[in-house]
N, C-alpha and C positions, 0 to 999 in steps of 0.2 A: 949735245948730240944732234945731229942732221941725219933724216934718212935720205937716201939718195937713190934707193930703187924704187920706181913707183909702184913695184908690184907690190911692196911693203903697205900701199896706200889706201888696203881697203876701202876706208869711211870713208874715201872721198864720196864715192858714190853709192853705200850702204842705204837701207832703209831701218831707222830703229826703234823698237817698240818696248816700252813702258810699260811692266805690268808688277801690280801688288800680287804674291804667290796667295795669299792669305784672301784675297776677296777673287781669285781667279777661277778655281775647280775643285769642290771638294769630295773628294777621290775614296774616302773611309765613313764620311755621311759625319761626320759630329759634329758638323757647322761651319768648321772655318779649311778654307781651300790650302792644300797641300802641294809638297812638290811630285807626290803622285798625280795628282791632278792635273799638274802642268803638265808632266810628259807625256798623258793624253793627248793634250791638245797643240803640241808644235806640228802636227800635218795639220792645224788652223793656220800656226803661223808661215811653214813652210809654204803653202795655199796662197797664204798672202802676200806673199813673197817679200815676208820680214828676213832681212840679213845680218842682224844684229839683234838680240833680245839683251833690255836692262831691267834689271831685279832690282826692283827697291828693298830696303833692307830686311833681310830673312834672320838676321843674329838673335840671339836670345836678349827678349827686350823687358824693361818694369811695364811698358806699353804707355808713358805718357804722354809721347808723340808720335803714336803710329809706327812703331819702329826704331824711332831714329833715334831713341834714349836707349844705348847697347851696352848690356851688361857684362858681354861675351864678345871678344871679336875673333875668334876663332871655333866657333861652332852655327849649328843651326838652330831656328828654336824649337820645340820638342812639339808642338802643335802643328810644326808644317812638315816635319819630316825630320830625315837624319842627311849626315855627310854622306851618306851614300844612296842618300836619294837626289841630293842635290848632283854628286855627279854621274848619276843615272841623266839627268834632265840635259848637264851639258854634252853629255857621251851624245845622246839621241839630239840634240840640236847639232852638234858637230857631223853627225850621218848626213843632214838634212844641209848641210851649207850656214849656219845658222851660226854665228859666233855671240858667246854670253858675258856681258858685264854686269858689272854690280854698283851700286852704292858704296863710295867709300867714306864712312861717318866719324872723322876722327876731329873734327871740331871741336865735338866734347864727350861725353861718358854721359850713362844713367847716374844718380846719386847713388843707385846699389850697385853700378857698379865695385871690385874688388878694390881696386887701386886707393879709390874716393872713399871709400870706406875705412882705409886704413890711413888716407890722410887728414879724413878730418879728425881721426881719433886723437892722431898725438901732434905736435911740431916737430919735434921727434923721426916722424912715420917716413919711412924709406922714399913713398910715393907724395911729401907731400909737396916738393916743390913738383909735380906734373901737374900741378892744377896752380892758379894764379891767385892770390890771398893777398888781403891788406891788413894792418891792424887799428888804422884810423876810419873813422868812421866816414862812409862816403858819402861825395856829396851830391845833388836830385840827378838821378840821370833818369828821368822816365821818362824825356822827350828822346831815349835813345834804344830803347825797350823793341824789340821783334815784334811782340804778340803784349799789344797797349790794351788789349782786354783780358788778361791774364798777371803781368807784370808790371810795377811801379817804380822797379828799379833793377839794375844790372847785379847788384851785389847782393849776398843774403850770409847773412850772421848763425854760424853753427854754435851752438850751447858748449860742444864740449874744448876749444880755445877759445872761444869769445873773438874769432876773426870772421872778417867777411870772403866767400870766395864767390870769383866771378864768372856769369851767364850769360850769354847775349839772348839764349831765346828763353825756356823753363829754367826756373830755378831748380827742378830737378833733373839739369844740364847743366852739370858744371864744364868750365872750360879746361881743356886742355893747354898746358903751357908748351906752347912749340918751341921757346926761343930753348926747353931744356933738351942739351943730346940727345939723352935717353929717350926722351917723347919722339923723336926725330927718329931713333933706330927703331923703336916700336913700331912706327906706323910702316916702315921699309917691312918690318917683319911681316904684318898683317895682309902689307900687299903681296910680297912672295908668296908668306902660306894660298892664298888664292888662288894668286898665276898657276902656284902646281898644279894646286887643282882641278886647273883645265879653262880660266876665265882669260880673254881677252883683255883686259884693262876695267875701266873704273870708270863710274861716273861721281866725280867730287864735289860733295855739298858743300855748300858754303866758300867756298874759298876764300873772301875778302875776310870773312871772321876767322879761317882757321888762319889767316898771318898774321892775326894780330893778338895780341896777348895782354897789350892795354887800350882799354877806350880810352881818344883823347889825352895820349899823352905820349912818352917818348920812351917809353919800354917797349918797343917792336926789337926782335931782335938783329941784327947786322944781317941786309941783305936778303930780307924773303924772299926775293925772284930768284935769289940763286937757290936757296931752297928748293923750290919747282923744280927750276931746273934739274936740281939732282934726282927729284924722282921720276922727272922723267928719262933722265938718262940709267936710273936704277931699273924703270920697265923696259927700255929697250935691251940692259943686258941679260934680262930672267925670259922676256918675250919681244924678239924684233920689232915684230909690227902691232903692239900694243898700242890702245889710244888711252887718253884721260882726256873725257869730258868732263869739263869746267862749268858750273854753276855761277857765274859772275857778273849778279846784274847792276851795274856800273855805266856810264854812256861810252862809247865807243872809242874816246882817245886812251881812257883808263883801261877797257878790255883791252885793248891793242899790248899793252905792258903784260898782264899774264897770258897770250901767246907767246912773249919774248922776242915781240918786237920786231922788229926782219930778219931772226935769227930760226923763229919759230921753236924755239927750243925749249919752251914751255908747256904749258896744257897745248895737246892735241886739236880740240873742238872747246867750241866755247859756245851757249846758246845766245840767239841775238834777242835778248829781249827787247832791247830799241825797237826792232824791225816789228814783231810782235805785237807793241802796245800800238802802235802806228798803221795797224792793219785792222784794229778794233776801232781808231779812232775813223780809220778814212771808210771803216761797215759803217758807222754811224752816222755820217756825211753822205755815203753814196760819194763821196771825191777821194781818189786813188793821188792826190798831191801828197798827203803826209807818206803814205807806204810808200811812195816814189823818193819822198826827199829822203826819208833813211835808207833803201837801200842806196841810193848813190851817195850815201854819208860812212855807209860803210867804209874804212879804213883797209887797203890793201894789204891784207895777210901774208906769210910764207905759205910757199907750197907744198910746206910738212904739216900746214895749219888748215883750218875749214872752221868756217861756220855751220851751226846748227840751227835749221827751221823747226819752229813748231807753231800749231794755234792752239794747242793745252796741256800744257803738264799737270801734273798731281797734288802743285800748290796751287793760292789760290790765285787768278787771273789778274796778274799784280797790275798796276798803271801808274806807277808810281814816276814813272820819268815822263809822264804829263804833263803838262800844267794843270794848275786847278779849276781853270774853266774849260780845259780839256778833257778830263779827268769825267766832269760833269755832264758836257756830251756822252760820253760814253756811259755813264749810269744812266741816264734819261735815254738811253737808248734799249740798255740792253740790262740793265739792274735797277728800274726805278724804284725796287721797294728797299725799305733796310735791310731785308733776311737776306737780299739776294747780294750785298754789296761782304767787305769784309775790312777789318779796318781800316775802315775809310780809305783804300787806298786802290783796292780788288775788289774782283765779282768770284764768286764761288759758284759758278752757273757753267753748265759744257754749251760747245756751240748750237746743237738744232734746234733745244726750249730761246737759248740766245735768237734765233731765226724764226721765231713760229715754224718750224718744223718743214721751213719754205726748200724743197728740196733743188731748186734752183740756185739759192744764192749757197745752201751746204755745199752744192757740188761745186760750186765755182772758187769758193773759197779753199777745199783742199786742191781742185786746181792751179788755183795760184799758188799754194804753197809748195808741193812739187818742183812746180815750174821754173821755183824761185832759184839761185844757185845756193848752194849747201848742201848740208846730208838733211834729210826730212830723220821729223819725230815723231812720232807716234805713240799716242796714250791708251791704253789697251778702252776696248770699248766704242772708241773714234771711228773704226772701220764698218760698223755698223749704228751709227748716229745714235745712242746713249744720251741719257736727259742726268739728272740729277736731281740728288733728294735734300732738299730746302729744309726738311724739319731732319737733318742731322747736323752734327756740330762742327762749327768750323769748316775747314778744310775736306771731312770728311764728307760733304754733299754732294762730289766729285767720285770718290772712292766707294761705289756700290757694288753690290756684286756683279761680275759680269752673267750678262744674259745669252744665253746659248738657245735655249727652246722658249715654248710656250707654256712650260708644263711648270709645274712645282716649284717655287722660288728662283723662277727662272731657268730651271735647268744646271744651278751652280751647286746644289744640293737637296738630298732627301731628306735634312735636320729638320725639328719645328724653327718655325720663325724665327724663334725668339732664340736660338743657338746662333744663328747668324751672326758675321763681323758687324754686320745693320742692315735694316730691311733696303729688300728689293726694290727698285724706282716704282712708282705707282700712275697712275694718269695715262696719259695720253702714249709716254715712253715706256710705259712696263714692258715687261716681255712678252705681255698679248701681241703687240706693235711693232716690238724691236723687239728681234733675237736671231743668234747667229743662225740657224735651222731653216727657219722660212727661208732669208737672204742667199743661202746658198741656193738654193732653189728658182731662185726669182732675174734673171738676168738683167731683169732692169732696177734690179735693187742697189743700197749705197754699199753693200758689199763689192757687187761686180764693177761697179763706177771704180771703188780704189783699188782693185785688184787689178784693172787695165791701167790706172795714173801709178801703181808700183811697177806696172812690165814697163808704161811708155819711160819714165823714170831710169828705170836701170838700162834701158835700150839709148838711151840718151845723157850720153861720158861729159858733153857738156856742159849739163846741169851740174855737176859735179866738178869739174877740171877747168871750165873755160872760161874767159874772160866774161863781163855783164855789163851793158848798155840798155837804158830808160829811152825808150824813139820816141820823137818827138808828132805827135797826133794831135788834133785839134780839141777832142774832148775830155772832160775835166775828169769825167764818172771813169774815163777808161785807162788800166796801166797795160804799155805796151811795152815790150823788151827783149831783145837779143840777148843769147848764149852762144860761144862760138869756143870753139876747141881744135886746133889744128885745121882740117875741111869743114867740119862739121860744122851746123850753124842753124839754132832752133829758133823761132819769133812763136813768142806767147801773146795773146792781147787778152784781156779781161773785164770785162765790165761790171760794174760795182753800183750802176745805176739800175732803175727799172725798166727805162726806157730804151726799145732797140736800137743800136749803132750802126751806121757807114762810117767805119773806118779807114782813113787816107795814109797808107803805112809809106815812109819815103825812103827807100836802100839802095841807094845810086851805088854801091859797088856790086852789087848783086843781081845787076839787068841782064833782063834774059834768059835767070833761073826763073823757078816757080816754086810756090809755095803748097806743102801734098798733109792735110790734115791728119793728124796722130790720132783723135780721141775719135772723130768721125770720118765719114766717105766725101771729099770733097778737094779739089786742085785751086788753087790762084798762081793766076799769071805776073807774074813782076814784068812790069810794060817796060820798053828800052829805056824809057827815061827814069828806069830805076823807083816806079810807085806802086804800089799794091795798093787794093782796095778791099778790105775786109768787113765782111758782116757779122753781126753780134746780136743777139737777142736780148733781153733784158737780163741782166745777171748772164749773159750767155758767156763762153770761155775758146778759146782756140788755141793748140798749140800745135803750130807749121814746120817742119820742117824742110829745110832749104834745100831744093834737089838741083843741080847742076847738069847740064848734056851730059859732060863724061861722069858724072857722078856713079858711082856703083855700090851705093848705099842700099841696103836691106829697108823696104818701109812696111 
């Protein structure tokens, strides 16, 4: 399937925001935040001018991954609310401009889920080729293991056949066998039942592990890209302009393959983790080379296809497509302790404790990301600089409750403490510090900073639609770069150093416009011979937009 109207093309230029319902608002007081909660607070998001909200998983869970072990994939779970609270929230985000996707978790099941249930009981069992089983015993895969502080091997032996079935992450995750039909219409079902319900599309976990169905070996079924493609040509016929975001962290020739390649007729969006770890490594240098040489390693996409910007999702801040004295820099920079790293690979830290809380190099950092071309992500909490809490477990150090006030657990509830998903951040980020209340208040807070980079963002189709070039500057600390879209034509510069910048920007086809500041009050002249000279404060950021004589552009 190819779309071919670009009105169909939303994401191109969407802003989309990440939030747990469960650690978000809780709307009844018993501890853990509901989808009453949320539909309080979409005039937050609407405010913010999120255009996209994603739901991490709300199904009925055993809970022993946050969600993502679903015992039900056609309900809610009874702690956050009902089916019709959920589409209470998308009715009211759809008032608001606001389109909602979800998690779609079909890599594997809970152990309690039903199916699993019935197929480890017998050989027999209707369900049990949906799950993948061996009856010889397998041999060391625990250099292959997700979660190496949890797991020592992919397989686990059930008592009542004496076979092993297999997990890529919990053993209480079993896998899903995709290559079977039946597995195949099910997940078609799961995704319709939703679209009815009023969701835009999916954001899909995993996906390198949902196509595969053997480690290491040659049981993949015939064809998993065409797979994809079928679902996504199944979302375009329940919902035209649906997207599926792709979870696919892979290097860039490999992602290139589930977009579908110049046909784009696969996953929708894909997040650039290349670009990501690359942006951690060149904060750590103070040199914008590595952020520079991925994006221009970026692989040219279809026009049905987009990249996805982010600097934190809700895993843990992986670096795994490092090197390992890369890798290193960037612990010694931003995770020097053990608590704060995560197997050995990632940091479990958000960015402003990562910054000492230096609100210069924060701001310039989601500046650059903005700036960047793709759709921006957003982790709920990020809009007002959020820390994290080191003495929770795993992953979870990330996932606190969100801080609204100053008052009582934050402002996310009236439960005692100890009712909470996990205590509130403490230090320097609690919600003495950080909270949504003050910042709306405060003009010069990190609230108001990204509620101007979401308008300059959505005001600029470029960022979004248009071609992208690295200009070539004299200094190492700084990345500069063009956006251009039909007339239009933005130059971002950013600096990553401490040290203030003269920047010598060179646009030989562009003499004789000028360049008219977005974030702040200020003009540069582009000289006939096609130079601009930009200034930069330490960490300082600029994003210009190219104004022409006849131009009759809105600035």
């Amino acid at each position: 399937m190819r779309i071919t109207d670009t009105s169909d093309l939303w994401w191109k230029n969407a802003v989309v925001y990440c939030l747990d319902v469960e650690t978000y608002l809780d709307w009844n007081d018993d501890g853990i935040g509901d989808f009453a909660g949320l539909a309080q607070r979409i005039d937050h998001l609407a405010d913010l001018g999120v255009t996209c909200l994603w739901l991490m998983p709300f199904y009925p869970t055993a809970e022993r991954d946050d969600g993502y072990d679903i015992t039900d994939y056609y309900g809610v779970d009874p702690r956050l609310g009902t089916l019709g609270d959920l589409v209470e929230v998308v009715r009211t985000a759809d008032d608001r401009g606001i389109r909602v996707i979800a998690d779609l978790v079909v890599n594997h099941t809970s152990i309690h889920h039903p199916w699993f249930r019935s197929a480890r009981s017998s050989k027999d069992s209707p369900f049990r080729d949906w799950y993948v089983w061996r009856a010889d015993e397998p041999p060391d895969t625990s250099d292959q293991v997700v979660f190496p502080d949890q797991e020592d091997s992919l397989w686990t032996r059930t008592e009542e056949t004496g076979e092993w079935y297999l997990h890529r992450f919990y053993k209480e995750q079993p896998d899903l066998n995709v290559a079977n039909p039946k597995v195949r219409d099910e997940v078609a079902k799961i995704m319709g039942y939703w679209l009815q319900l009023g969701l835009s599309g999916f954001r899909v976990d995993a996906v390198p592990f949902f196509l595969e169905t053997q480690p290491g070996d040659d049981g993949h079924f015939p064809e998993p890209h065409e797979y994809l493609r079928s679902l996504r040509s199944f979302l375009g016929r329940r919902v035209g302009d649906g997207v599926l975001l792709g979870e696919v962290n892979l290097p860039f020739e490999q992602q290139l393959e589930f977009f579908g390649g110049s046909d784009g007729d696969e996953l929708t969006m894909l997040f650039d983790f290349v670009g990501m770890q690359a942006l951690y490594l060149s904060l750590a240098r103070g040199d914008a080379g590595p952020v520079s040489t991925a994006l221009t390693g970026r692989p040219e996409v279809s026009s049905d296809s987009q990249w996805a910007t982010f600097v934190r999702n809700h895993d843990e801040l992986t670096l795994d497509k490092l090197s390992d004295d890369e890798r290193a820099e960037v612990f010694a920079a931003f995770g020097p302790e053990e608590r704060m790293q995560l197997f050995g690979r990632g940091l479990r830290r958000r960015l402003p404790p990562m910054l000492d809380g230096d609100p210069r190099r924060i701001r310039m950092v989601y500046s650059l990301m903005f700036s960047l071309p793709g759709t921006p992500v957003l982790f709920y909490g990020e809009e007002i600089g959020m820390g994290e809490d080191l003495d929770a477990k795993g992953r979870l150090a990330v996932r606190t409750p969100m801080q609204w006030t100053s008052g009582r657990n934050g402002g996310f509830s009236l439960a005692e403490p100890d009712q909470l998903p996990g205590p509130v951040v403490d230090g320097g980020f609690s919600p003495e510090f950080v909270n949504v209340a003050d910042q709306r208040r405060d003009p010069d807070s990190l609230l108001s900073f990204m509620k101007l980079l979401v308008r300059r963002y959505r005001e600029s189709p470029e960022l979004g639609w248009g071609t992208f070039e690295v200009l070539e500057q004299p200094h190492a600390a700084v990345l500069a770069h063009r956006c251009a879209w039909g007339d239009a034509a933005l130059v971002a510069v950013h600096n990553l150093g401490a040290e203030p910048r003269s920047v010598l920007l060179r646009l030989p086809d562009l003499a004789g416009a000028r360049l008219t500041d977005l974030l702040q009050e200020g003009t540069t002249a582009i000289e006939e011979d096609g130079t601009a000279e930009v200034t930069l404060d330490g960490y300082g950021y600029r994003w210009l937009r190219v104004v022409r004589e006849d131009s009759r552009r809105l600035l």
